[in-house]
C-alpha positions in Angstrom: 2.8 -5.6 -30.4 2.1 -5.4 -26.9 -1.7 -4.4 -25.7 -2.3 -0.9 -24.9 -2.7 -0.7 -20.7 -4.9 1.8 -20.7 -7.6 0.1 -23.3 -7.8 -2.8 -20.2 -9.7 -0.2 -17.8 -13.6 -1.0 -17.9 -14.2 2.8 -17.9 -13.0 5.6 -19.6 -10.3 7.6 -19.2 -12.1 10.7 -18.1 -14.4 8.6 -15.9 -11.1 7.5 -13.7 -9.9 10.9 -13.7 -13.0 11.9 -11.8 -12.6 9.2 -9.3 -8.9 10.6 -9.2 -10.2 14.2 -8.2 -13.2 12.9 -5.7 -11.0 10.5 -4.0 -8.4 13.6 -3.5 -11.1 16.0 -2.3 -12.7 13.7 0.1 -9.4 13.0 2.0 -7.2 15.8 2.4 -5.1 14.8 5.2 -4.4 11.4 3.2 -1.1 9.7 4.4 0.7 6.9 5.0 -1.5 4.7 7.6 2.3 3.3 9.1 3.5 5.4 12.2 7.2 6.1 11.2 10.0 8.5 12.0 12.7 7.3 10.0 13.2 5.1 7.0 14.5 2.2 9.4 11.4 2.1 10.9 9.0 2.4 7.7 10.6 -0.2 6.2 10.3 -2.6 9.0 6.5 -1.2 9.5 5.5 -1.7 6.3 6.9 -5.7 6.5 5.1 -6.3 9.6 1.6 -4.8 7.6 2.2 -8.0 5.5 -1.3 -9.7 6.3 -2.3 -7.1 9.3 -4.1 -4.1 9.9 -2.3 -0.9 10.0 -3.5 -0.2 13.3 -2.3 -3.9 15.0 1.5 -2.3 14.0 1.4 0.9 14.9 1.2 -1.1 18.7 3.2 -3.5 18.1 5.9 -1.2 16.7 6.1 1.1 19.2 7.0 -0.8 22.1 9.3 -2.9 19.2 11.3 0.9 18.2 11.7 1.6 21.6 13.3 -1.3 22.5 15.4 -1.5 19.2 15.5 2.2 17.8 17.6 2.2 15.4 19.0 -0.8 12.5 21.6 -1.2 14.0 19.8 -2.4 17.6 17.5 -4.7 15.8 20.3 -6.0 13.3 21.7 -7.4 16.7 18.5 -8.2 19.0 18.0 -11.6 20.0 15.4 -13.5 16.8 13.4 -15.3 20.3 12.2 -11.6 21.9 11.7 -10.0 18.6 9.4 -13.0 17.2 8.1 -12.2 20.6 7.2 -8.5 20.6 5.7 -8.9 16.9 3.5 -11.9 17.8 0.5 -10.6 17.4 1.1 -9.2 13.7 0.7 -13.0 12.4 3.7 -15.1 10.8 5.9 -13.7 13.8 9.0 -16.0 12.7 9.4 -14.9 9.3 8.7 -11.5 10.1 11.2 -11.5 12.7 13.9 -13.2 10.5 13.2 -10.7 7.9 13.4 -7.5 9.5 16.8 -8.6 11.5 18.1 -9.3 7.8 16.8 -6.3 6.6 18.5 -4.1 9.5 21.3 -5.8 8.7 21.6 -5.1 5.4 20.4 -1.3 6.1 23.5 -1.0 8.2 25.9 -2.2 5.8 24.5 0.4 3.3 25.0 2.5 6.2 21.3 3.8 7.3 20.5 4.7 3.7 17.7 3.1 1.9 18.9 2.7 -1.8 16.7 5.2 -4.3 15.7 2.5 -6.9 12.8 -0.2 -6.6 15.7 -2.8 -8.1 18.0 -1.7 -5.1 14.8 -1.5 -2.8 14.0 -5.5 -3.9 17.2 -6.5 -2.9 16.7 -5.9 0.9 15.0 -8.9 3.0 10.9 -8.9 2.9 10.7 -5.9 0.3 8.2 -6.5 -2.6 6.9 -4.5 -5.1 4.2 -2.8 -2.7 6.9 -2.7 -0.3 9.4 -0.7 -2.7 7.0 1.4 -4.0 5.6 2.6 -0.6 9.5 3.4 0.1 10.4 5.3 -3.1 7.0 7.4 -2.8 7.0 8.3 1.5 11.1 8.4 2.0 12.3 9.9 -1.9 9.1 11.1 -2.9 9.4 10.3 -6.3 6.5 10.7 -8.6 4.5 7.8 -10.4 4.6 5.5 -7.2 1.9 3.0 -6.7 1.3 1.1 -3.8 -1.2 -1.9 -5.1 -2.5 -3.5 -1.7 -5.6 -5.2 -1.1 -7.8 -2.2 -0.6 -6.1 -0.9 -4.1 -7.2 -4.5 -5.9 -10.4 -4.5 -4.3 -11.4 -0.9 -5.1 -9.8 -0.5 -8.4 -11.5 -3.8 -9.2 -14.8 -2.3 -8.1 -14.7 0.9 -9.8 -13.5 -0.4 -12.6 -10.1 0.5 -13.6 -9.0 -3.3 -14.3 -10.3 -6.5 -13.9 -7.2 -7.7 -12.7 -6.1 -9.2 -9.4 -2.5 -9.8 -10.6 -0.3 -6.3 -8.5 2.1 -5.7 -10.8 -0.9 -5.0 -14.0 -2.9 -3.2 -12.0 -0.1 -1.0 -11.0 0.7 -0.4 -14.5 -2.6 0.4 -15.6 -3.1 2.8 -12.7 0.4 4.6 -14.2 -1.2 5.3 -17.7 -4.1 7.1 -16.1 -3.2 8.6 -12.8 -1.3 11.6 -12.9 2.7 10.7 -12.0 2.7 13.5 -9.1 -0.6 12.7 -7.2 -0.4 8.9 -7.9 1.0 8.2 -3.9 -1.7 10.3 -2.6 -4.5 8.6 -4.8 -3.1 5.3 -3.3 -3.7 6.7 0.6 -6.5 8.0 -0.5 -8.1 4.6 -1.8 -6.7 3.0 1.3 -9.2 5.4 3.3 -12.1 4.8 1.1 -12.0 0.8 1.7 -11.6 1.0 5.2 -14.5 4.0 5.7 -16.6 3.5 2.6 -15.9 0.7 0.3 -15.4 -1.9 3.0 -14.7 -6.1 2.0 -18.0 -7.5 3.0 -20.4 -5.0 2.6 -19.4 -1.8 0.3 -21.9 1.4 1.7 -22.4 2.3 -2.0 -25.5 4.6 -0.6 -23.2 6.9 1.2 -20.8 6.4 -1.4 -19.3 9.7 -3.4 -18.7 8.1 -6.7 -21.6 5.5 -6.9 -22.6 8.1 -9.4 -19.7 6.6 -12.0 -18.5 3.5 -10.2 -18.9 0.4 -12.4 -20.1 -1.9 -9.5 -23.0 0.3 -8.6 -24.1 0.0 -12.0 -24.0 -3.5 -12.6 -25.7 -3.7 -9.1 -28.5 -1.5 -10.4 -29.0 -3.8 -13.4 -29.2 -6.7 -11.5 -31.9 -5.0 -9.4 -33.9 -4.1 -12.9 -34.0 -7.4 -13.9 
């Protein structure tokens, strides 16, 4: 028999749920951190965020979608100036290889991003974060969730999982989260790590759930002992 997901979380059930609603009423205007105004350009956004801040793309991508606007520019540019113009977003080769791929292959399905994470993972550079990210901001479909390092780091934390492993943690976040607010929670958790729950140093003092988050408590018993 398999294991139950939702018997993995270190908290309960009700405690998440709380997290869920706090998280929501802290950041109302939570969306997608990517500047895009089509699918063409959230999908190749959302590559060039591989391993770079949100905010390095939204510069790089601008002067990149105003040279090549549409799929069916970049599906033609020259690999040399678009490795060039996405420089500074890290692993500039394979980034540009992908994306020209990936235009490529958005023009033969002409401009339309298929509806389906299996059709999704088909497409040059698209993962599972990728996909999901895709299926939730273009087709809005319920029960998306985007598992990137802020969502590892914080659901680690707070104690949802102790998992680093993406795909588990996306399915333990599914038994729990409600299916229609599940892309919002995952914007929303993106805007905690960067403001709140940071990498280095977490600022559990001005924290809204250090009330109920697991890592505050173990960090008070430590202090105790």
């Amino acid at each position: 028999m398999g294991q139950n997901k939702e018997k993995m979380m270190l908290i309960s059930k009700e405690t998440a749920l709380e997290i869920h609603k706090r998280l929501l009423e802290l950041y109302p205007e939570r969306k997608c951190a990517l500047n895009f105004k089509s699918p063409y350009e959230l999908l190749v956004a959302s590559r060039l965020s591989a391993q770079c801040t949100d905010i390095r793309v939204n510069i790089v991508t601008e002067e990149l979608f105003k040279k090549y606007p549409t799929e069916k520019e970049l599906s033609e540019a020259d690999f040399e100036d678009v490795a060039s113009i996405i420089k500074s977003c890290g692993l500039g080769n394979t980034k540009a290889r992908d994306i020209i791929t990936a235009s490529k292959q958005l023009c033969e399905l002409n401009g339309i991003l298929p509806d389906t994470k299996e059709g999704l993972l088909k497409i040059k550079g698209v993962g599972r974060k990728i996909a999901n990210l895709l299926l939730g901001e273009i087709y809005h479909q319920d029960g998306v969730v985007i598992v990137d390092t802020h969502c590892i780091r914080l659901t680690n934390r707070m104690g949802f999982c102790d998992e680093e492993n993406p795909k588990k943690i996306e399915d333990i976040l599914r038994t729990v989260i409600p299916a229609k607010e599940s892309l919002d929670f995952c914007h929303a958790i993106v805007f905690h790590g960067r403001q709140i729950c940071k990498a280095q140093k977490p600022n559990c003092n001005e924290c809204i759930l250090n009330d109920i988050c697991l890592k505050n408590f173990k960090e008070k018993g430590k202090n105790k002992k």
